[in-house]
Kinemage of the C-alpha trace (Angstrom):
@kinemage 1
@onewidth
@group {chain A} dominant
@subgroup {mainchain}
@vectorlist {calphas} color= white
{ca unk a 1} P -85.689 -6.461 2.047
{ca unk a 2} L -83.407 -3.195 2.187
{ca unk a 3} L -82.153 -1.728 -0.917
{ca unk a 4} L -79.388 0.371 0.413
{ca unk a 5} L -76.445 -2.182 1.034
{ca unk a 6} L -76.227 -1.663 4.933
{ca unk a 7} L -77.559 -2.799 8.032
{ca unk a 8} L -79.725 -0.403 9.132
{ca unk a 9} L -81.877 -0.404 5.912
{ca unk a 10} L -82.583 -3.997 6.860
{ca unk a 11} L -80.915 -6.197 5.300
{ca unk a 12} L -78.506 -6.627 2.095
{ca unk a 13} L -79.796 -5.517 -1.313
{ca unk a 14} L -82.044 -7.839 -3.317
{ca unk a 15} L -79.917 -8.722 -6.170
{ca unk a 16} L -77.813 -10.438 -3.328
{ca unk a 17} L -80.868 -13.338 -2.853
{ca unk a 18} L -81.388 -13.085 -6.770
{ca unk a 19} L -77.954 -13.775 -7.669
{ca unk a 20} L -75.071 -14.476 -5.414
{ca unk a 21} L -77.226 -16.295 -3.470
{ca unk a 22} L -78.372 -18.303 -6.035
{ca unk a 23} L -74.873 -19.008 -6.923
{ca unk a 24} L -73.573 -20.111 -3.458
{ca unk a 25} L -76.607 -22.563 -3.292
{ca unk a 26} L -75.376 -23.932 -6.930
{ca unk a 27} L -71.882 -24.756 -5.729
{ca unk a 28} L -71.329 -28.409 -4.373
{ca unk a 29} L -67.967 -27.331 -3.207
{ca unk a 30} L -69.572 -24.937 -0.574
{ca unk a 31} L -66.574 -22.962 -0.319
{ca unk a 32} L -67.584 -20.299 1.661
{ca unk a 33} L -69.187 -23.144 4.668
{ca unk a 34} L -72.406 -21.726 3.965
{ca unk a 35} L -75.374 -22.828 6.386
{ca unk a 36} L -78.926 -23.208 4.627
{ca unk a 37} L -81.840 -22.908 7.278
{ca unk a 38} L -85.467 -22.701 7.442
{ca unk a 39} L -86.862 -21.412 10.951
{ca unk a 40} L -90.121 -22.375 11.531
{ca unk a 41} L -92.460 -21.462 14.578
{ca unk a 42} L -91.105 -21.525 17.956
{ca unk a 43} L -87.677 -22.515 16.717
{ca unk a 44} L -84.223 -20.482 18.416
{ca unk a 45} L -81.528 -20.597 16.053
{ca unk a 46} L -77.765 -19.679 17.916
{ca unk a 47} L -75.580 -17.814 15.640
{ca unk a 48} L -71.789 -18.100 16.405
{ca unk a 49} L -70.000 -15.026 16.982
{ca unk a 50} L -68.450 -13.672 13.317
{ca unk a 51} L -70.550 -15.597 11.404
{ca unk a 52} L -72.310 -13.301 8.587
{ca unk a 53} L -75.417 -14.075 7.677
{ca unk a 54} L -78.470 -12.940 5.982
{ca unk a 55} L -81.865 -13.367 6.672
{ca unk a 56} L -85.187 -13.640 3.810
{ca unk a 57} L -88.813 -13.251 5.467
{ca unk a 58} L -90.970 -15.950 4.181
{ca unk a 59} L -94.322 -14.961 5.592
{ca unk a 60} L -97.289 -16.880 5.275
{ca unk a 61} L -100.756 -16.148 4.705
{ca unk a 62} L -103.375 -14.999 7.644
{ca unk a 63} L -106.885 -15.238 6.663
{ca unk a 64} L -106.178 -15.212 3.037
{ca unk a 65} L -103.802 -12.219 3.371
{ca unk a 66} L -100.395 -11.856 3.103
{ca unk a 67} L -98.842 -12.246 6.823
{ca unk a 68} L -95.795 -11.341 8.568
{ca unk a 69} L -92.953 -12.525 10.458
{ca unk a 70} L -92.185 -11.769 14.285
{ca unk a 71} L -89.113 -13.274 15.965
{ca unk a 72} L -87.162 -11.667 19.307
{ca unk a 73} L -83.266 -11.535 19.049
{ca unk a 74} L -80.811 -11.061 21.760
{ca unk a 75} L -76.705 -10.985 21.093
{ca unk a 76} L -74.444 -12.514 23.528
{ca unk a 77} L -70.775 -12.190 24.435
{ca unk a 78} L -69.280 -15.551 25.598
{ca unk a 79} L -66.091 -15.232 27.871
{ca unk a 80} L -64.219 -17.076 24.787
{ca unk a 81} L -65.263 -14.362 22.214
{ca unk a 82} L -64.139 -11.487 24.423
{ca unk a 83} L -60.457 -11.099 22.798
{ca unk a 84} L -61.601 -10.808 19.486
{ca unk a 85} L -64.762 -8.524 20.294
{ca unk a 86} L -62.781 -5.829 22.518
{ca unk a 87} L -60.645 -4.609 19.915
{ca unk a 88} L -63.685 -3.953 17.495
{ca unk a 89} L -65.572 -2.784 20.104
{ca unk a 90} L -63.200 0.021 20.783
{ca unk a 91} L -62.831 1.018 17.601
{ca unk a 92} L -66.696 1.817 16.939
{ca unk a 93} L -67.738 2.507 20.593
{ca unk a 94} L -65.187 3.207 22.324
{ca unk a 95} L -66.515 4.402 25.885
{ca unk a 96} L -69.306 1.650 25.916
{ca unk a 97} L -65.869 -0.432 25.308
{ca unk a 98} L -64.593 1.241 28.718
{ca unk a 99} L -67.478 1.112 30.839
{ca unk a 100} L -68.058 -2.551 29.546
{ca unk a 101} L -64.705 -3.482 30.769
{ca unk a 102} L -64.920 -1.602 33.919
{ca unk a 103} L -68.085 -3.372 35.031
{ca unk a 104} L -66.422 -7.014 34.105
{ca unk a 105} L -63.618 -6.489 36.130
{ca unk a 106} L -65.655 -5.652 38.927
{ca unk a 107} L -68.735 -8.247 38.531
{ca unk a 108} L -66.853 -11.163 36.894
{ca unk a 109} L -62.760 -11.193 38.410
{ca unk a 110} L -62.735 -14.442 36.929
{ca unk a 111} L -62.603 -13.364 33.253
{ca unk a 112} L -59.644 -11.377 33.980
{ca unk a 113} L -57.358 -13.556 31.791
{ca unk a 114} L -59.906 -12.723 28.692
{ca unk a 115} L -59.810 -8.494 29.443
{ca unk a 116} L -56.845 -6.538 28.274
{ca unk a 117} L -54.241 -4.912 31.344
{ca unk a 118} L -55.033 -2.060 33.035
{ca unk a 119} L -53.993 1.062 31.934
{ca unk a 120} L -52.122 2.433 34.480
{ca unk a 121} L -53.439 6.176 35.512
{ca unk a 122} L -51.782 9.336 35.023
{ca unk a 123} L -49.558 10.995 37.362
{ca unk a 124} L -51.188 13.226 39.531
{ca unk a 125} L -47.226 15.615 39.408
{ca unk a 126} L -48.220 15.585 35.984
{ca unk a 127} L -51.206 17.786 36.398
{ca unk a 128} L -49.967 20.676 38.507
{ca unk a 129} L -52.437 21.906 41.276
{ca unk a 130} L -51.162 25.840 40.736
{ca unk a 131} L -50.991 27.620 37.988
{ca unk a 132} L -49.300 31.075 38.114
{ca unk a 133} L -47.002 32.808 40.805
{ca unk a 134} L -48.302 36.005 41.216
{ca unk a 135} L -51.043 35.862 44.375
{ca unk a 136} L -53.099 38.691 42.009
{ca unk a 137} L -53.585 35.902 39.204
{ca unk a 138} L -53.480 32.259 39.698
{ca unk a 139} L -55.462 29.459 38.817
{ca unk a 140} L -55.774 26.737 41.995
{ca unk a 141} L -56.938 23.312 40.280
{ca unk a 142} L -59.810 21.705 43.146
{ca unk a 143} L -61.374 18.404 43.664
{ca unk a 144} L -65.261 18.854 44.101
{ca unk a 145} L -64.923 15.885 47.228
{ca unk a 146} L -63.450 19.508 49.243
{ca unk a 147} L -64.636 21.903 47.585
{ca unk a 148} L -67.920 23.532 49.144
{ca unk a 149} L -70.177 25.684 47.158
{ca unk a 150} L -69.832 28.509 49.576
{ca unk a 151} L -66.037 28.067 49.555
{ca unk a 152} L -66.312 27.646 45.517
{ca unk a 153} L -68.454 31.341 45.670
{ca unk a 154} L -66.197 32.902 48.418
{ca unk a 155} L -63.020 32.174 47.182
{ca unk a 156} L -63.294 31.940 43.230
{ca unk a 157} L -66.068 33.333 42.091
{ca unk a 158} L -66.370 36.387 44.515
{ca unk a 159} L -62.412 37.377 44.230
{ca unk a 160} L -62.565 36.958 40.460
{ca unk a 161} L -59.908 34.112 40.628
{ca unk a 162} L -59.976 31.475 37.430
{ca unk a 163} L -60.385 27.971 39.023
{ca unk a 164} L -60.832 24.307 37.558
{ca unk a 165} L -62.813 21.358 39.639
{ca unk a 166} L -62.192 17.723 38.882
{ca unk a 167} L -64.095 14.857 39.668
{ca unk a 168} L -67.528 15.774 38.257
{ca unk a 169} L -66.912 13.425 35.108
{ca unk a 170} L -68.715 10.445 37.193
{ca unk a 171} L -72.208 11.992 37.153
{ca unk a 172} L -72.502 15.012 34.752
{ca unk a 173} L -74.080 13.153 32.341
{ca unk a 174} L -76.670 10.248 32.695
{ca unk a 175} L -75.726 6.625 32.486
{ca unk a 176} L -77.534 5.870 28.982
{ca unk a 177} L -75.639 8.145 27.279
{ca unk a 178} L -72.260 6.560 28.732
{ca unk a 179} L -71.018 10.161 29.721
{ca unk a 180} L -71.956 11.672 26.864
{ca unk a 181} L -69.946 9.785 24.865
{ca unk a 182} L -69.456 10.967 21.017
{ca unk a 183} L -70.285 7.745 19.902
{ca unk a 184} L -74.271 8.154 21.739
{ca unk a 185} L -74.214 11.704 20.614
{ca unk a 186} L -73.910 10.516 16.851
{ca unk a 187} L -76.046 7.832 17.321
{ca unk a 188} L -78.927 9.904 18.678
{ca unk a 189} L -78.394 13.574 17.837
{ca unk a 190} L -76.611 13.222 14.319
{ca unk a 191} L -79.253 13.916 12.031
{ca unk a 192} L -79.306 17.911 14.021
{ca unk a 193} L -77.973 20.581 11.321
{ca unk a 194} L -76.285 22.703 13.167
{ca unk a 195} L -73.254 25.275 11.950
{ca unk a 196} L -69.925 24.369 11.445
{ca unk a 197} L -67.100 27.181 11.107
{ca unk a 198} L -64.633 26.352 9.039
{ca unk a 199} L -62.310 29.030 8.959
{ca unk a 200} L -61.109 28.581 12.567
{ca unk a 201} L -57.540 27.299 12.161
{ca unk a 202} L -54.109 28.747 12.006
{ca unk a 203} L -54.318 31.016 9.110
{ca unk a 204} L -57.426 32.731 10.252
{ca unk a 205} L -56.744 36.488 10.045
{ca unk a 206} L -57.181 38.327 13.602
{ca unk a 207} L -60.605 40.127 11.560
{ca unk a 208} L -62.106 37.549 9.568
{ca unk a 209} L -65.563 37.409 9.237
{ca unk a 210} L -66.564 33.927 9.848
{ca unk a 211} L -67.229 30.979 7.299
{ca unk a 212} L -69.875 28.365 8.201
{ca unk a 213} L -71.542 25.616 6.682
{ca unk a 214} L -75.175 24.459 7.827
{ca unk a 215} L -73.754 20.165 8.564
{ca unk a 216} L -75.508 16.872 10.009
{ca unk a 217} L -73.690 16.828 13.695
{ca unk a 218} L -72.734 13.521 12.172
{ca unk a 219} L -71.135 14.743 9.220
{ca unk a 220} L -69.069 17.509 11.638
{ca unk a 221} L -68.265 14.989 14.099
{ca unk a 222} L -66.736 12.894 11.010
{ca unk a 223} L -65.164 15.696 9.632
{ca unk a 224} L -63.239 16.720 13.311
{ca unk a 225} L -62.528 12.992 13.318
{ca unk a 226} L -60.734 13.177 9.814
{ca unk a 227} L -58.714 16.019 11.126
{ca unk a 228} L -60.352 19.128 9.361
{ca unk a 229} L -58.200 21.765 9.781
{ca unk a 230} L -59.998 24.923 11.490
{ca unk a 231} L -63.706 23.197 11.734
{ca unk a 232} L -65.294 24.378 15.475
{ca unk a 233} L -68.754 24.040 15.561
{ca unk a 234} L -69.642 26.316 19.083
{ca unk a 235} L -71.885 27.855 21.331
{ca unk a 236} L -74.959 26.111 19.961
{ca unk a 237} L -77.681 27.015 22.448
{ca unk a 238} L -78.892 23.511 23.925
{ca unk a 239} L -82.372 24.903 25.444
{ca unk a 240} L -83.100 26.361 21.290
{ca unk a 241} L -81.782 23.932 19.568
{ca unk a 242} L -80.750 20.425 20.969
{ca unk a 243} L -82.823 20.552 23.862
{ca unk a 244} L -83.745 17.152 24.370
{ca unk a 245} L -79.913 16.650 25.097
{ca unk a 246} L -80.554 18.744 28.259
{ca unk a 247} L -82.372 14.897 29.568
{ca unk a 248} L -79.069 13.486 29.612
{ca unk a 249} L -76.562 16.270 30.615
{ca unk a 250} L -76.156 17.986 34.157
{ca unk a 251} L -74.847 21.360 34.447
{ca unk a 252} L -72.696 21.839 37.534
{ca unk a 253} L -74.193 23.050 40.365
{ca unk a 254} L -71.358 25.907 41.689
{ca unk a 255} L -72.546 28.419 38.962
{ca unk a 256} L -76.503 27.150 39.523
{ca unk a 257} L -77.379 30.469 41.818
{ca unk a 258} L -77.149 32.183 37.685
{ca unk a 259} L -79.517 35.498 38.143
{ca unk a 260} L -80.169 35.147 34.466
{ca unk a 261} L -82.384 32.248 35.953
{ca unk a 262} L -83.787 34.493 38.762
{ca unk a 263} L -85.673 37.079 37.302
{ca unk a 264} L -89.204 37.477 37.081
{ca unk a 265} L -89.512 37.882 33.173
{ca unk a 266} L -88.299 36.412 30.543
{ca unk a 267} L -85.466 38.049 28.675
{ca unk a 268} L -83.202 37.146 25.643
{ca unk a 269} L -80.894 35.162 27.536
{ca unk a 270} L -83.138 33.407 29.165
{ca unk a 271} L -82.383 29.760 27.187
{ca unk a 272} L -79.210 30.686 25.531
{ca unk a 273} L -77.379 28.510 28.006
{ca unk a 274} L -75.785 26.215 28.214
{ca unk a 275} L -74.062 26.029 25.010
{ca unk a 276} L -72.389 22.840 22.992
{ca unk a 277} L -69.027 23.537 21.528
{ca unk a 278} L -67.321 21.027 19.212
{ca unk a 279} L -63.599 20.888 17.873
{ca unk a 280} L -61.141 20.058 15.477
{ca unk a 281} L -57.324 19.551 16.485
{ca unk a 282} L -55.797 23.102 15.907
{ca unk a 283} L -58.938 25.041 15.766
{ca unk a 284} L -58.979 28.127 18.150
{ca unk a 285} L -61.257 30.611 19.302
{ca unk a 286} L -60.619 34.579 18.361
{ca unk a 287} L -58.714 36.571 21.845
{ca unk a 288} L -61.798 38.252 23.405
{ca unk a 289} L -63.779 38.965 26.232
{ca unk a 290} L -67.109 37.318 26.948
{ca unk a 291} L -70.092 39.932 26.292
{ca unk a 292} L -71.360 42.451 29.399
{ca unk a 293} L -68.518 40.839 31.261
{ca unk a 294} L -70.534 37.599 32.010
{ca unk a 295} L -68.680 34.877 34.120
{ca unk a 296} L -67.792 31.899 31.783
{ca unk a 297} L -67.570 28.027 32.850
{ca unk a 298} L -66.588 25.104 30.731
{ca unk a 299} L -67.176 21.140 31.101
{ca unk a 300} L -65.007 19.051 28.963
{ca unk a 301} L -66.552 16.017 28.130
{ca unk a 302} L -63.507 15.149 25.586
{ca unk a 303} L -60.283 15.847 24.308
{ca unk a 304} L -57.875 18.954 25.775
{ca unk a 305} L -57.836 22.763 25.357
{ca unk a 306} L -55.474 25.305 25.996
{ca unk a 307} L -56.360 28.417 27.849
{ca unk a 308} L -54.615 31.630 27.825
{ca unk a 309} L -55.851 33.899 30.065
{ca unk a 310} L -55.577 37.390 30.971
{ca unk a 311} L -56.546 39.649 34.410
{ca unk a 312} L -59.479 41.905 33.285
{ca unk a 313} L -57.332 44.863 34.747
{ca unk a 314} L -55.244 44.422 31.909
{ca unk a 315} L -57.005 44.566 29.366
{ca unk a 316} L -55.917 47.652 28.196
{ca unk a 317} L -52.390 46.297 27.226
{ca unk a 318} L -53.638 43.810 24.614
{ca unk a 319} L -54.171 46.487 22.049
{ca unk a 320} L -58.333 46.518 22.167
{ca unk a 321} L -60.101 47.927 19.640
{ca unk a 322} L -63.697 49.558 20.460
{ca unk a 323} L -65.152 50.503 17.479
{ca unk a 324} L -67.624 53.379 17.165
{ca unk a 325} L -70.954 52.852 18.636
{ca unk a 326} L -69.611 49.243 19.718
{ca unk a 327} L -68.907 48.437 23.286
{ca unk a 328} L -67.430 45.281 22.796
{ca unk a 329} L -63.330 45.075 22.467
{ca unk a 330} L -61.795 44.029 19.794
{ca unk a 331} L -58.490 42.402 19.806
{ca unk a 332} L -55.334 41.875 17.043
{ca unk a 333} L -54.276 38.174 16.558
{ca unk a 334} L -52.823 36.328 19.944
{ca unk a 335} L -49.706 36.104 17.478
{ca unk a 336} L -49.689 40.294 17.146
{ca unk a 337} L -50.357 40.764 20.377
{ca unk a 338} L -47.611 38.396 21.682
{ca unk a 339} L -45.041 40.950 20.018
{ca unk a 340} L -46.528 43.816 21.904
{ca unk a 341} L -44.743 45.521 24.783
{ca unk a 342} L -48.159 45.241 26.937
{ca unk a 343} L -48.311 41.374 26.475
{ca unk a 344} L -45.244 41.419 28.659
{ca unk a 345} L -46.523 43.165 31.138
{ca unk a 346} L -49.809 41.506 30.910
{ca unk a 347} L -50.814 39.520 33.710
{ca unk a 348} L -51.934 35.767 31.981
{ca unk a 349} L -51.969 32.265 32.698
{ca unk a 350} L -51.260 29.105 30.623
{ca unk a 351} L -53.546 26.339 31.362
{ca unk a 352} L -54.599 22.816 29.562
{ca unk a 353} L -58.038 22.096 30.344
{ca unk a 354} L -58.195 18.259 30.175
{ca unk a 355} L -61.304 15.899 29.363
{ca unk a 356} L -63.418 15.675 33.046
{ca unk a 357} L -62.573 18.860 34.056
{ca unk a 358} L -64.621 22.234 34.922
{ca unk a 359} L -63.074 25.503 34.309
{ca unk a 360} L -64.732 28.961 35.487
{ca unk a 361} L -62.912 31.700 33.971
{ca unk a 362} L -64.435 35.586 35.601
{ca unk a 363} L -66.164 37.976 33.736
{ca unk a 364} L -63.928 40.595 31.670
{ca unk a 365} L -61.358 38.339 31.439
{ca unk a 366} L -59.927 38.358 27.754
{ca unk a 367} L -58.884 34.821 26.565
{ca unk a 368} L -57.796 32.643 24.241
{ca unk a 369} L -58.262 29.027 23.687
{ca unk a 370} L -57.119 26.457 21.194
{ca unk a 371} L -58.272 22.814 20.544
{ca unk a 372} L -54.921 20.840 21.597
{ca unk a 373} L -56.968 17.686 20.183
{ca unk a 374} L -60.789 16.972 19.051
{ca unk a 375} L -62.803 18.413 21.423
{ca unk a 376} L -66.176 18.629 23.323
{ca unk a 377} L -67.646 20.471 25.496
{ca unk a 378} L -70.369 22.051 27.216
{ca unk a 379} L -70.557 25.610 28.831
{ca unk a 380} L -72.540 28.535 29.941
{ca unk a 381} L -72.470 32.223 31.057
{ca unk a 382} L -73.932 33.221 34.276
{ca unk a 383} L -74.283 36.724 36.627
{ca unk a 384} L -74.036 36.225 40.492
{ca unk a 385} L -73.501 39.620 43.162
{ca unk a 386} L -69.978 39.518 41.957
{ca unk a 387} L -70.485 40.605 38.559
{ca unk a 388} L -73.810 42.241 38.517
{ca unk a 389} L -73.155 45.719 38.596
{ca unk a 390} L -70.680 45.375 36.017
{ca unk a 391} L -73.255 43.645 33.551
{ca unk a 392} L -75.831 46.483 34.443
{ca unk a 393} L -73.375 48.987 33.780
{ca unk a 394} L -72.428 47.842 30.108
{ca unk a 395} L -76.212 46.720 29.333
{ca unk a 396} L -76.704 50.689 30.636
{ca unk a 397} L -74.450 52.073 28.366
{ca unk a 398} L -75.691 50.059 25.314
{ca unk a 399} L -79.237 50.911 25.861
{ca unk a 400} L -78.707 54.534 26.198
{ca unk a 401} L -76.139 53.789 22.983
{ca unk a 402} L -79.203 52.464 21.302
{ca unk a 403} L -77.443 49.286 20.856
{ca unk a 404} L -78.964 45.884 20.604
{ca unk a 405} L -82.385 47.083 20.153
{ca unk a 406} L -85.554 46.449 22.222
{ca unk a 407} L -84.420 43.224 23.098
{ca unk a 408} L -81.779 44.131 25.040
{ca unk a 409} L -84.125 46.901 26.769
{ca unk a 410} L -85.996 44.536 28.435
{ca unk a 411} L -83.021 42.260 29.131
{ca unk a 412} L -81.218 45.021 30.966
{ca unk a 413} L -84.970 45.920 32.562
{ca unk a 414} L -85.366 42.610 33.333
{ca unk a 415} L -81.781 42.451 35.634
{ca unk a 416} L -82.338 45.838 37.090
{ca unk a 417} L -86.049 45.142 38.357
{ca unk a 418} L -84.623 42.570 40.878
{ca unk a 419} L -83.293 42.709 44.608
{ca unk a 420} L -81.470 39.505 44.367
{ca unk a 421} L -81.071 37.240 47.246
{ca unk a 422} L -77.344 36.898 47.612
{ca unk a 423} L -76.796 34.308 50.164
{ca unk a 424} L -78.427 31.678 48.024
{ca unk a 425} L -76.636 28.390 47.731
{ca unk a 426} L -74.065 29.360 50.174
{ca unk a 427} L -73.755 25.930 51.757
{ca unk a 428} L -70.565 24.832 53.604
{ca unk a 429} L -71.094 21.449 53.337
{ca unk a 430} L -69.134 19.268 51.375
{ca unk a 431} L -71.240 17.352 49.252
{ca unk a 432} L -70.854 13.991 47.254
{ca unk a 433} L -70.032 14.721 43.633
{ca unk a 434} L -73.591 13.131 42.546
{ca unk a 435} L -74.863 16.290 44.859
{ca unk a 436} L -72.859 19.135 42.899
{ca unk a 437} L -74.468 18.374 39.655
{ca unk a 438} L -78.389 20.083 39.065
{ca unk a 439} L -80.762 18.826 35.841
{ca unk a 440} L -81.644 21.705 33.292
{ca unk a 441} L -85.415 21.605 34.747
{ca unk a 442} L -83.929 22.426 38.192
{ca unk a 443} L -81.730 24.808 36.764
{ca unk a 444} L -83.809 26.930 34.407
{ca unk a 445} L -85.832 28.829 36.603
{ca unk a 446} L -83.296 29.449 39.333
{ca unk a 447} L -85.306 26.091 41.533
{ca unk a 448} L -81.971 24.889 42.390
{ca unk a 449} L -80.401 28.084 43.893
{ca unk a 450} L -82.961 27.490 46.272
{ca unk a 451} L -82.371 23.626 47.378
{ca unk a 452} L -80.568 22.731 51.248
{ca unk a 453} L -77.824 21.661 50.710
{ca unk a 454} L -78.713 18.336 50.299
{ca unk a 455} L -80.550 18.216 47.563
{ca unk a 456} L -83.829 16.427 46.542
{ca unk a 457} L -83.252 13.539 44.616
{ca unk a 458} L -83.371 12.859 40.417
């Protein structure tokens, strides 16, 4: 019998059966209904839906010893129960409550009077294809059912243009863990300590040396839940740290051609990607640049960010700051900056990244991005022809700098050694969203940059 008082310790504590128990049994007035049964051997006992009940083990002896008891237990939703489940159901898990409903409507029409209306979809005006007027910086918004990968690499990635895809949502994450869903993530991955910044909310000064706390992922997913002002728990390595999440997420399969994956040793980078990044309402990121001017993409599996984003040729006019014997900019507060003259001039765009959506933002782009709600996501950094001479040229300079020690040596050794194949992946077919989404095994090692376009199947 559990001691703890809930259900997972296996059942309620034991002064319940020594006392209240005892006290129900005593009543003749049976207020509470109660129901006093012995299950014997081969017996089924049904077991109404809301009914509480408690159950007391009452082995018997095998060979002189102490047995035990072995029973099988299913639950069941009849169509009768359904109103009074759903709600409940949403509270606790709220997208096994969707895809539950989903699949009734489309298996059983005739329990449509039990499910609750359809919630009618949002309006596709209300998501603007085009962001930005000026043809040197805008932001084009694509659905993956016409987008190819070569037109993805030729268009986007090549010409340094910012670009979100839709419509991977369906099949970036396996089935079992219903999208990724926060509710699986607790269930299975909430015991991971992992760091939680704290200091990430409004009144975080431009300089501020960060604040973490080591947390359960349960305890910071509770804590973003209770609206925790300035808690962000990101860019927690997946391959180091939760890598057994990488069964049940798929990275998308535009930025799979990553040299990072190609080379023939092993480097630094090699599993820092992709990342998990985890958000309170209000928390924001610092305005920076991703490091050696490494392209950046972002799946949002929940929740809505906004971007602010600026053309790498400007960065000069946000007031960086490169220390001495750093080559990494530093930048005031977005709030400073917006009261510059060269935030005027500035070229930028405004985007909200929305849950199911995949941004790529090019390397050397400074941003800025703030949690509009709770958030989650996944990312990664990656080098294709576009950007590699302008990571070898920073890792270069902070080599001969004597920056970032031996291990960055061999990193930048590691990307200079190569003749990398650049037509890789450059497929012009377009391919069925369940095609445009690769498995970490397939990934890591650069296997998938060299699939057909079709490729093999999971």
């Amino acid at each position: 019998i559990g001691a703890r008082g809930d259900y997972g310790s296996g059942g309620p504590p034991l002064y319940w059966w020594l006392d209240t128990y005892r006290k129900l049994r005593e009543d003749p007035s049976n207020p509470l209904g109660m129901v006093d049964v012995v299950q014997r051997p081969h017996d089924t006992i049904f077991i109404p839906s809301g009914w509480w009940h408690a159950v007391l083990n009452i082995p018997g002896e095998l060979e002189g010893r102490p047995g035990v008891t072995v029973c099988c237990t299913r639950n069941a939703f009849l169509p009768e129960s359904l109103p009074r489940v759903l709600p409940l159901m949403r509270v606790n898990f709220p997208a096994f409550a969707d895809l539950f409903v989903s699949e009734l409507r489309s298996r059983r029409p005739d329990l449509a009077r039990f499910l609750p209306a359809e919630q009618e979809s949002k309006a596709a005006e209300d998501v603007p294809d085009q962001i930005g007027c000026d043809p040197t910086w805008m932001l084009h918004r694509r659905r993956c059912a016409g987008l190819s990968l070569a037109e993805c690499r030729r268009r986007y990635i090549s010409q340094g243009h910012p670009l979100i895809i839709t419509g991977l949502q369906g099949v970036w994450a396996s089935k079992e863990s219903l999208g990724c869903a926060p509710e699986w993530l607790k269930e299975h991955f909430g015991e991971k300590r992992l760091a939680a910044y704290t200091n990430f909310g409004a009144n975080r000064a431009a300089q501020a040396a960060d604040s973490s706390d080591l947390v359960r992922l349960a305890d910071a997913m509770d804590r973003v839940q209770q609206g925790e002002e300035g808690l962000y728990v990101y860019d927690v390595s997946l391959p180091l740290q939760m890598p057994a999440l990488l069964e049940h997420v798929f990275l998308p399969r535009y930025f799979a051609h990553d040299y990072l994956q190609q080379t023939m040793r092993k480097h630094c980078f090699s599993k820092s990607w992709p990342t998990f990044f985890l958000g309170a309402q209000g928390s924001h990121s610092s305005l920076h640049v991703d490091q050696w001017r490494g392209h950046f993409w972002m799946m949002l599996l929940k929740g809505s960010k906004h971007w602010t984003i600026f053309h790498p040729e400007d960065v000069h006019l946000l007031s960086p700051l490169v220390r001495e014997g750093s080559f990494h900019p530093k930048f005031p507060s977005l709030e400073d900056v917006q009261e510059s003259e060269g935030y005027q001039r500035a070229r930028r765009l405004e985007v909200v990244l929305q849950a199911g959506e995949v941004l790529f933002v090019p390397g050397g782009a400074p941003h800025f991005v703030k949690n509009l709600t709770d958030t989650m996501a996944i990312a990664g950094n990656f080098v294709d022809e576009s950007n590699l001479q302008a990571v070898l040229e920073d890792l270069k300079s902070m080599v001969e700098a004597g920056s970032g020690g031996e291990a960055l040596k061999e990193f930048y050794t590691a990307m200079d050694e190569v003749e990398f194949e650049e037509g890789l992946s450059m497929h012009e077919e377009v391919l069925r969203a369940d095609q445009l989404v690769v498995r970490y095994g397939d990934f890591v090692g650069g296997r998938a940059a060299h699939w057909p376009a079709e490729p093999p199947l999971f």
